[in-house]
C-alpha positions as CSV (number, residue, x, y, z in Angstrom):
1,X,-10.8,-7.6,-26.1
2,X,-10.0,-11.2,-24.7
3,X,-12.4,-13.6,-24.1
4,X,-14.9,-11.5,-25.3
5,X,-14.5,-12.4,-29.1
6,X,-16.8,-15.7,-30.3
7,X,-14.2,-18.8,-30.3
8,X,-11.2,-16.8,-28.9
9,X,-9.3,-18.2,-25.2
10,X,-9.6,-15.6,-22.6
11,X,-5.8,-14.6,-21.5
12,X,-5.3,-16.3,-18.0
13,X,-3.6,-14.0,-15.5
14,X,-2.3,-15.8,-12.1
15,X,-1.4,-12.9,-9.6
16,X,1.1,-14.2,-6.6
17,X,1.3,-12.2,-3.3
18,X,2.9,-13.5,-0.5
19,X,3.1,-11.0,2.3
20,X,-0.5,-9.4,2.4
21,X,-4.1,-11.5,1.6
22,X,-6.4,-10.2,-1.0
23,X,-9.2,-8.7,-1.4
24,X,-7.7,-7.1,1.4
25,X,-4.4,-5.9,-0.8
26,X,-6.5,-2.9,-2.3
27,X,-4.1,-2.5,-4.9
28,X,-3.9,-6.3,-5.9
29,X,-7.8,-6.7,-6.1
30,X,-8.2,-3.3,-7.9
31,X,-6.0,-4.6,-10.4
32,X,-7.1,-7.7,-10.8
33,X,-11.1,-6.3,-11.1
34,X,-9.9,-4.6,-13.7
35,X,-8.2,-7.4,-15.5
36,X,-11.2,-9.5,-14.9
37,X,-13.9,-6.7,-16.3
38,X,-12.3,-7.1,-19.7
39,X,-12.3,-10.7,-20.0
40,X,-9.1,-11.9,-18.5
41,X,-9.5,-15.0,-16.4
42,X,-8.3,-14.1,-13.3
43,X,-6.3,-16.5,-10.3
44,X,-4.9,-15.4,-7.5
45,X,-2.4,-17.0,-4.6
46,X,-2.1,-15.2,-1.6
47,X,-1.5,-15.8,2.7
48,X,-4.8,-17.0,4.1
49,X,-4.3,-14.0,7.3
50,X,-8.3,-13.1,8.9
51,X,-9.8,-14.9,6.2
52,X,-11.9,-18.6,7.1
53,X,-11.6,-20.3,3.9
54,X,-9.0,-21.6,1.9
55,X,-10.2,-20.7,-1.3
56,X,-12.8,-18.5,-2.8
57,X,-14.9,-17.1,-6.3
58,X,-15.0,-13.5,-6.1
59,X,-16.4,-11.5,-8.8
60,X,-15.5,-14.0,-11.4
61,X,-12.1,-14.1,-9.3
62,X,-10.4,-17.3,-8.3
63,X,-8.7,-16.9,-4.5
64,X,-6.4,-19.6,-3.2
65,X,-5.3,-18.5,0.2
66,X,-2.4,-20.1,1.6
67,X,-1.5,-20.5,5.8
68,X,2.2,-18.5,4.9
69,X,3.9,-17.3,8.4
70,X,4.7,-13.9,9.1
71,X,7.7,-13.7,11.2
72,X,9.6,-10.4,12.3
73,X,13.9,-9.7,12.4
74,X,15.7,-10.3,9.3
75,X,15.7,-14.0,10.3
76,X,12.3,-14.2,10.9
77,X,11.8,-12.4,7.4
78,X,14.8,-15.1,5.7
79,X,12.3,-17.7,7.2
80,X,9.3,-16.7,6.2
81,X,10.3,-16.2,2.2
82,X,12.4,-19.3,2.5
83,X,9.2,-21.3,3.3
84,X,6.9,-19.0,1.4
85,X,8.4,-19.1,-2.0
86,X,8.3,-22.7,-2.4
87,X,4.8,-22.9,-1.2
88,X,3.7,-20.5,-3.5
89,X,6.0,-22.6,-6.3
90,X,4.1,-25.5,-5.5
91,X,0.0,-23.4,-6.0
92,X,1.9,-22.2,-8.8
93,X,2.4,-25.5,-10.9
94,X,-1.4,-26.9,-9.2
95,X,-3.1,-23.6,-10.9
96,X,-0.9,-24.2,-13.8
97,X,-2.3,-27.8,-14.1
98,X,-5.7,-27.1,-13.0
99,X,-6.8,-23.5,-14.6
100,X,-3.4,-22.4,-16.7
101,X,-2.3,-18.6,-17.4
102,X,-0.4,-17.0,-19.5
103,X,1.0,-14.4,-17.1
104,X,2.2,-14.2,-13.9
105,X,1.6,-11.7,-12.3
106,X,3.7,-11.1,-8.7
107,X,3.5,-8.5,-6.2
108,X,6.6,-7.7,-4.1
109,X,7.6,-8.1,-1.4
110,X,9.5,-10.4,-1.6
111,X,11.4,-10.0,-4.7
112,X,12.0,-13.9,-4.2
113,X,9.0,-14.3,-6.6
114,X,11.3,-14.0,-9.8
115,X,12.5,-17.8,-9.4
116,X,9.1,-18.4,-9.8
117,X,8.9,-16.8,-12.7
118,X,12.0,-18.0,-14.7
119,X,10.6,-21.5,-14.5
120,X,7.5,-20.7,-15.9
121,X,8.8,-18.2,-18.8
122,X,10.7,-21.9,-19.9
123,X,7.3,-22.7,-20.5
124,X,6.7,-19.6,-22.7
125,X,4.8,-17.4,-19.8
126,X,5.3,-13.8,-19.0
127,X,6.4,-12.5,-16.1
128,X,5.1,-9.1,-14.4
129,X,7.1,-7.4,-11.3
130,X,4.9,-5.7,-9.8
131,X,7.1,-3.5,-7.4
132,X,4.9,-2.3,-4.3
133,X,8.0,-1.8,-2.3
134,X,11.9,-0.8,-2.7
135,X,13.3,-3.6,-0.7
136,X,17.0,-2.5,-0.6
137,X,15.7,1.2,0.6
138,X,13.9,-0.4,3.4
139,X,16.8,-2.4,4.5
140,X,18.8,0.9,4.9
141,X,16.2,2.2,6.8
142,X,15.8,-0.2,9.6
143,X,19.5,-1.8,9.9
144,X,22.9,-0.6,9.9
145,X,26.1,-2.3,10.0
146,X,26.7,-6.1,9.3
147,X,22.9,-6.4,9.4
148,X,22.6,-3.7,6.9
149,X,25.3,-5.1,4.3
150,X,24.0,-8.7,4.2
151,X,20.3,-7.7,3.7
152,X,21.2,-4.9,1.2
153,X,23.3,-7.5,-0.6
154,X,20.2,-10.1,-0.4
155,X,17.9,-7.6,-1.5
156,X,19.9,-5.8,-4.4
157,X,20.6,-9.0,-6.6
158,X,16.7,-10.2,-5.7
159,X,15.5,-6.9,-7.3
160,X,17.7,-7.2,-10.1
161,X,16.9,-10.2,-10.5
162,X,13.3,-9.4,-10.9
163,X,13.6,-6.5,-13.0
164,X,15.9,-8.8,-15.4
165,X,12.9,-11.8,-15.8
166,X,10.0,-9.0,-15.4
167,X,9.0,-8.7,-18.7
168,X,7.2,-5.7,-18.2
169,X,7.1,-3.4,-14.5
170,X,4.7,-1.9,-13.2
171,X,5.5,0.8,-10.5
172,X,3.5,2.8,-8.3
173,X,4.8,6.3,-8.8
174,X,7.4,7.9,-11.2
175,X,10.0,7.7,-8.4
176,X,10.2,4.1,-8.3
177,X,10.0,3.5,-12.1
178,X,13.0,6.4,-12.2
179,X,14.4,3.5,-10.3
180,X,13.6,0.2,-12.3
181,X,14.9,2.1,-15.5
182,X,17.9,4.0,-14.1
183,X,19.3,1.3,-11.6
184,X,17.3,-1.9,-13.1
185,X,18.0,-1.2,-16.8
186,X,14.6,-1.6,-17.5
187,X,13.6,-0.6,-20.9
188,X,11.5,3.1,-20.4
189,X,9.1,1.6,-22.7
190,X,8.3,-1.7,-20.4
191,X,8.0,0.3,-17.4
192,X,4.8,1.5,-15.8
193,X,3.4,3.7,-13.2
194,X,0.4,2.6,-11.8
195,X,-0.6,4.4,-8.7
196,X,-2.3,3.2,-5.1
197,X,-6.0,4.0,-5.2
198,X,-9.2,4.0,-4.8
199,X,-11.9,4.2,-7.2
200,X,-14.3,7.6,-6.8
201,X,-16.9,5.8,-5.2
202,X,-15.6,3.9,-2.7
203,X,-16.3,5.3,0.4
204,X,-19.9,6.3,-0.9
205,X,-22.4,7.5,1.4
206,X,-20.2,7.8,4.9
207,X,-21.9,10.4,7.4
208,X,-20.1,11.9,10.3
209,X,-21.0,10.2,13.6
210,X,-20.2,11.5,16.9
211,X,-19.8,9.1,19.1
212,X,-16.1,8.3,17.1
213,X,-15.0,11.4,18.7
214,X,-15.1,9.8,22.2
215,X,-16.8,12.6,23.7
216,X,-13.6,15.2,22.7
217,X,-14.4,17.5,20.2
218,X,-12.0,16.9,17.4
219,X,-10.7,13.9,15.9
220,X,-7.2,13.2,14.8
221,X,-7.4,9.9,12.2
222,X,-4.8,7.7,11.1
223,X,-5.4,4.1,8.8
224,X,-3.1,1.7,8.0
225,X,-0.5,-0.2,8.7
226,X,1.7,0.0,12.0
227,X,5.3,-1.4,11.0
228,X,8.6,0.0,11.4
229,X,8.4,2.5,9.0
230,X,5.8,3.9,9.7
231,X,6.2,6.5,12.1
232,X,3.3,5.6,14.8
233,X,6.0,6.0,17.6
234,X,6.3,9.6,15.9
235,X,2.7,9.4,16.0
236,X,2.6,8.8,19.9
237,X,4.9,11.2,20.6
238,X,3.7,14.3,18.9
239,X,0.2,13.2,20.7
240,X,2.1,13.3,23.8
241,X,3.3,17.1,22.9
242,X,-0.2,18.3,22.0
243,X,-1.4,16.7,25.4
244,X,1.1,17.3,28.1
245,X,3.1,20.0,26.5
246,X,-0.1,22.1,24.7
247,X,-2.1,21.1,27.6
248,X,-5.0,20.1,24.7
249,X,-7.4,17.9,26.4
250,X,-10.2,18.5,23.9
251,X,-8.8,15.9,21.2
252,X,-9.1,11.8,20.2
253,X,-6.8,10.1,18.2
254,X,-7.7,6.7,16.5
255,X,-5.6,4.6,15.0
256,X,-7.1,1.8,12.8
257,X,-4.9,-0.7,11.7
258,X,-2.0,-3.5,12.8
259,X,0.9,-4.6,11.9
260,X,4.5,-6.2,13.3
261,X,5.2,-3.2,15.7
262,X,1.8,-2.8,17.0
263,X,1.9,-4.5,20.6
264,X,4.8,-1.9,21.5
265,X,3.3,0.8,19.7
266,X,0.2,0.2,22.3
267,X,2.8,0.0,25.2
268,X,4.4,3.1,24.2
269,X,1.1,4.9,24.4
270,X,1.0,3.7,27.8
271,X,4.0,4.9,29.2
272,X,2.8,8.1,27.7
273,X,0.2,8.3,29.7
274,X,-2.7,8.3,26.8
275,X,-4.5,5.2,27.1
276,X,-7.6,7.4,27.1
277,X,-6.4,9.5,24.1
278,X,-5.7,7.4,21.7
279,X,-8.0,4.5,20.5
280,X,-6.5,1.7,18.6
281,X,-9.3,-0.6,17.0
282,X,-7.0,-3.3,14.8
283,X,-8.0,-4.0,11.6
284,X,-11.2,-2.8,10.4
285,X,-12.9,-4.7,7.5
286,X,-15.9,-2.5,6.8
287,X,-15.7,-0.3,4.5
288,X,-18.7,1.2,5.3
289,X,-17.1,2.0,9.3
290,X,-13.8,3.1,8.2
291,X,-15.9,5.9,5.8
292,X,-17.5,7.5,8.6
293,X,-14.5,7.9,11.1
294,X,-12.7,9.6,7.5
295,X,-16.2,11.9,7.4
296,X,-16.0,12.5,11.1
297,X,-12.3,13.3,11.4
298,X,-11.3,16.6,11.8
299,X,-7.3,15.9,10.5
300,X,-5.7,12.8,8.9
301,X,-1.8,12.1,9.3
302,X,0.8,10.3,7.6
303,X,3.4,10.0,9.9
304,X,6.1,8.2,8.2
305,X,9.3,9.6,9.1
306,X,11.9,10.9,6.5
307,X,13.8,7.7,5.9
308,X,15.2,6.3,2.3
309,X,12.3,3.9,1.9
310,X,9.2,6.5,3.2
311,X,10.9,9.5,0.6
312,X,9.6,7.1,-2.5
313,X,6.1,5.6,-1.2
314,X,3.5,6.9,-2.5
315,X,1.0,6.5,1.0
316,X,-2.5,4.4,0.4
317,X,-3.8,5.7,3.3
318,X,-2.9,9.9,2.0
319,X,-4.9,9.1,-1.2
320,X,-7.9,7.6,0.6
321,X,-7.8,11.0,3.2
322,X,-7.5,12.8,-0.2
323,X,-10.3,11.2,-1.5
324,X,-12.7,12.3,1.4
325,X,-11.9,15.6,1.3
326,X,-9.8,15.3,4.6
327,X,-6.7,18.1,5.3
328,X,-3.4,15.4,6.1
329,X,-0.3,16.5,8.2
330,X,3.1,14.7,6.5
331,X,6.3,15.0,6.8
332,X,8.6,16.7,4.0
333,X,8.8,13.3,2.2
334,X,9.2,13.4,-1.5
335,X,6.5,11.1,-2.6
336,X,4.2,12.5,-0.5
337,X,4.3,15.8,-1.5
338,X,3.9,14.6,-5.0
339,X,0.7,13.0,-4.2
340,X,-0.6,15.7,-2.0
341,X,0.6,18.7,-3.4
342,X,-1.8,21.9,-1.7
343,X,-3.7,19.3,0.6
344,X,-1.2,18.8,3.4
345,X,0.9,20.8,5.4
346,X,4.6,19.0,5.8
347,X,6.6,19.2,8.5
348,X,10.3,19.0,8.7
349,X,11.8,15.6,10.1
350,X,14.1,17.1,12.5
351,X,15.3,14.2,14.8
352,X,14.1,14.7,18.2
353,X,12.3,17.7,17.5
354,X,10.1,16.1,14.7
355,X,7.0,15.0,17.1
356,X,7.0,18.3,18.7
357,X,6.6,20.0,15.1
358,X,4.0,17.5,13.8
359,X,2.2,17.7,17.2
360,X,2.2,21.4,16.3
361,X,1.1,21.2,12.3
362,X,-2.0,19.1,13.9
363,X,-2.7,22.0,16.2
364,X,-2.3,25.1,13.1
365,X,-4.9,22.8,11.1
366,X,-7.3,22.2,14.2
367,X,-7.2,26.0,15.0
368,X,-8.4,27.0,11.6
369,X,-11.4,25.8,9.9
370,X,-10.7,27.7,6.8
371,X,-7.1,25.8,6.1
372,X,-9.0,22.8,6.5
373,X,-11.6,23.1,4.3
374,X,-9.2,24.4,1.4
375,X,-7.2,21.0,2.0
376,X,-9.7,19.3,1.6
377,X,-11.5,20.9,-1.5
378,X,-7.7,20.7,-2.8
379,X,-7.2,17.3,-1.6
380,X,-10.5,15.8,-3.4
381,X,-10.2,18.2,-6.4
382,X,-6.4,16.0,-7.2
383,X,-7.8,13.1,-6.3
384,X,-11.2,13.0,-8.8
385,X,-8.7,14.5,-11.4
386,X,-5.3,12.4,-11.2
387,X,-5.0,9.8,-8.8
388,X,-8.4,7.7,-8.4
389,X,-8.5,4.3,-9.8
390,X,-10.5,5.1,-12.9
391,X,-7.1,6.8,-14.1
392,X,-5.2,4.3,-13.0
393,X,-6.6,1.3,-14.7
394,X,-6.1,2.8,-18.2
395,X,-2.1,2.9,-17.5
396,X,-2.5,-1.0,-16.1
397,X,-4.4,-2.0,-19.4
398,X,-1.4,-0.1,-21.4
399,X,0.8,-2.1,-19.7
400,X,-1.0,-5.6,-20.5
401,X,-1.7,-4.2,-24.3
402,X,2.5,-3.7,-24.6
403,X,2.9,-7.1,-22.7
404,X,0.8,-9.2,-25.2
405,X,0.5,-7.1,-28.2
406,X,-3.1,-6.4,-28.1
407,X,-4.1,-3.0,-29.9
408,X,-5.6,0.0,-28.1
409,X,-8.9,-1.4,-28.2
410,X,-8.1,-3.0,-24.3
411,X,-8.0,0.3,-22.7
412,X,-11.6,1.5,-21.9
């Protein structure tokens, strides 16, 4: 095990993330604990966003945060990697000098980190892609036309790129693996599937509190990012249907998270006349608070609409519902009935009609106690069994045993 031999260098691991900071990047920092609790040294670069200091020591874990922009459009997004990548070039080669590693480890997106990369494999480093997201998918989904061809175009050879200097990939479901092997050429053998979660105890200890529920007696929950694929506009409307349509006047809906499309998201709900139905908090940071609206809510969605890019994510925020016990309404997308399986009920995206039908799935779940507690005994059963961290981080240690060579003896 390195660095935990007498005499022996502990492998140095530098882990570059340019469009979310960490330890807020749940997936980063739980791979990067894990790295760490069996002796790797452990850097890591990522955007300074909500966070006061410009570096910090975490759990034996070196942070350099960096003041990256965040910019919206596919210019603002050209900008924002244009000025990122060389930035993150730059903490690159003063880490290099100042701690060294012998892997790099980078998070997508962007898939611009592979430049990156090729320099330092000169030097005789690895290089890790670690694909969170499949950029050309999520081009198709937002743009169309001219828009749609150049950004395909951009983000096709950048992903093959990457997959061509990754020395070893690690995906986060079989879907986008299917991918890296089938349209990357990556060999099956260098390929990896290591999921989004959380470890079993994470949201230890929550208790119901009602005074979440705003008075109303159930609670509709949602956490996580509001972006353009995300569906909170489906989210808005369906909450619209199940107020003005279903006449429901009994039921909150909270919304905690951000993101690029949040400011029209809010105006949205508005216009819809549910400023006093739906609560939108931001980001929330503790742990501890985001636990008890889980354990208070009553349902949990994932509205993501049925789009090239949603049918292969596999959902953070599902698992984490999962992982409380919590019933989740979906749409039919692929990934997310791979996660879920029997713990959600999946409604068809059906165009205009798709709000109206979620709106409705909420309703079946909130009118039967019994459906929800099976769920959510399903739901939790899956999650303690398959998809919680501690099964996770064996399949990451794999992957760094097949990237350096070191015998079984890594995986705990």
């Amino acid at each position: 095990m390195p660095g935990r031999e007498t005499g022996v260098r502990p492998h140095k691991v530098l882990f570059l993330v340019e469009n979310a900071p960490v330890p807020g990047d749940r997936r980063v920092w739980n791979e990067a604990l894990t790295l760490a609790q069996v002796g790797f040294q452990v850097s890591i670069v990522c955007p300074k966003w909500g966070y006061p200091g410009f570096y910090e020591e975490r759990q034996g874990i070196r942070i350099y945060r960096v003041p990256l922009p965040s910019l919206g459009g596919i210019a603002g997004h050209l900008v924002e990697y244009l000025i990122a990548t060389p930035i993150l070039f730059l903490y690159t080669w003063l880490i290099f000098l100042r701690d060294g590693f012998d892997v790099i480890h980078a998070a997508n997106p962007p898939d611009f980190l592979f430049t990156i990369g090729r320099v330092f494999k000169l030097l005789g480093k690895k290089f890790v892609f670690d694909q969170h997201d499949v950029v050309p998918e999520a081009c198709a989904s937002r743009w169309s036309g001219i828009r749609f061809r150049l950004t395909h175009a951009i983000a096709s050879w950048t992903e093959q790129a990457s997959y061509r200097t990754a020395d070893i990939v690690i995906a986060p479901n079989e879907s986008v693996r299917r991918l890296a092997v089938e349209r990357g050429g990556v060999d099956p053998a260098r390929a990896f599937v290591v999921r989004n979660a959380i470890g079993r105890g994470h949201f230890r200890d929550a208790q119901p509190r009602a005074e979440l529920r705003r008075g109303r007696r159930h609670l509709v929950f949602y956490a996580g990012v509001i972006g353009p694929d995300d569906g909170l506009d489906q989210l808005m409307l369906a909450a619209r249907h199940i107020v003005a349509e279903r006449g429901r006047q009994d039921i909150h809906f909270a919304v905690l998270g951000d993101g690029d499309c949040a400011p029209e998201i809010k105006q949205l709900s508005q216009r819809l006349g549910l400023g006093d139905v739906v609560e939108f908090t931001g980001w929330v940071k503790d742990d501890r608070l985001i636990a008890d609206y889980l354990a208070t809510a009553d349902v949990c969605v994932v509205p993501d609409p049925k789009t090239p890019v949603n049918d292969l994510c596999s959902m953070n925020k599902m698992v984490e519902y999962m992982a409380m016990g919590k019933p989740v309404v979906a749409f039919d997308l692929k990934e997310a009935q791979e996660t879920a399986r029997g713990a959600a009920i999946y409604v068809e995206s059906d165009g205009a009609a798709g709000p109206n039908a979620f709106g409705d799935g909420i309703l079946e779940l909130l009118s039967s106690p019994g459906t929800r507690e099976a769920l959510g005994r399903i739901g939790r059963q899956r999650f303690n069994e398959v998809l919680a961290w501690e099964h996770q981080q064996a399949t990451l240690l794999r992957a760094y045993e097949a990237l350096l060579g070191y015998p079984s003896v890594l995986v705990a």
